[in-house]
C-alpha positions in Angstrom: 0.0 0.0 0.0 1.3 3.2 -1.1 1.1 6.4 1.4 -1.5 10.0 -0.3 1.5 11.4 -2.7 2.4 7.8 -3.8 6.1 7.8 -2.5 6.5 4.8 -1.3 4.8 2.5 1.7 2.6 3.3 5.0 5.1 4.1 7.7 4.3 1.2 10.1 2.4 2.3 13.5 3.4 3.5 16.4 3.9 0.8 19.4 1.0 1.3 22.1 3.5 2.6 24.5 4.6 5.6 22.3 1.0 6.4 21.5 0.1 6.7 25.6 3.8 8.4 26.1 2.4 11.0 24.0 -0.9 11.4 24.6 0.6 12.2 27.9 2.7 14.7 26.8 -0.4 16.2 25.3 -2.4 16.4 28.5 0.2 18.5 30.3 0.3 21.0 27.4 -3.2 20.7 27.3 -3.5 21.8 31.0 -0.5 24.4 30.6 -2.7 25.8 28.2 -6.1 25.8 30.4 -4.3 27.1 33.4 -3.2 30.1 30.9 -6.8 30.8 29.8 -8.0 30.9 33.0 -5.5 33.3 34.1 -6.0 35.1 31.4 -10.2 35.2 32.1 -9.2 36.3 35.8 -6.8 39.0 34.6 -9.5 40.6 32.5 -8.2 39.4 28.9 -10.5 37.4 27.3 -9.1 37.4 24.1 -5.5 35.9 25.5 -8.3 33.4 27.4 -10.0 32.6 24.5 -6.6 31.5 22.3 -5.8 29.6 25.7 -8.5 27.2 25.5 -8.9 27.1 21.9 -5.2 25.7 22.0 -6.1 23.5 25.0 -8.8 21.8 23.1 -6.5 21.5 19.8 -3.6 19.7 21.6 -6.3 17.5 23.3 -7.6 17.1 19.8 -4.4 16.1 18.5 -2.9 14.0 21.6 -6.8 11.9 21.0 -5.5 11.3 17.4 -2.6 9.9 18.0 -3.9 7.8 20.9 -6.4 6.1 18.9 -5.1 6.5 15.2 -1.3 5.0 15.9 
């Protein structure tokens, strides 16, 4: 099976271990990024706050891709 642009073959996927190591990783940028928002919210600047959880709940996003796509 050839990868989208036809180079060559599907990388093979990630052990199980890697995909948890970074879905981990994920959560604690994930929570770096709520604790931001939140400080931001309290600090009276919603739009910082807003970008906060927007990239909280991208980096979850991602880190639940990884997890369950390999």
């Amino acid at each position: 099976m050839t990868t989208s642009n036809g180079s060559g073959p599907d990388p093979a996927p990630r052990p199980l271990v890697e995909r948890i190591g970074l879905a981990l990783v994920a959560l604690v940028l994930a929570a770096l990024f709520a604790v931001v928002a939140v400080a931001s919210f309290v600090g009276g600047e919603p739009f910082l706050g807003v970008m906060g959880v927007i990239g909280c709940v991208m980096v979850l996003w991602v880190g639940a891709l990884t997890l369950i796509r390999g």
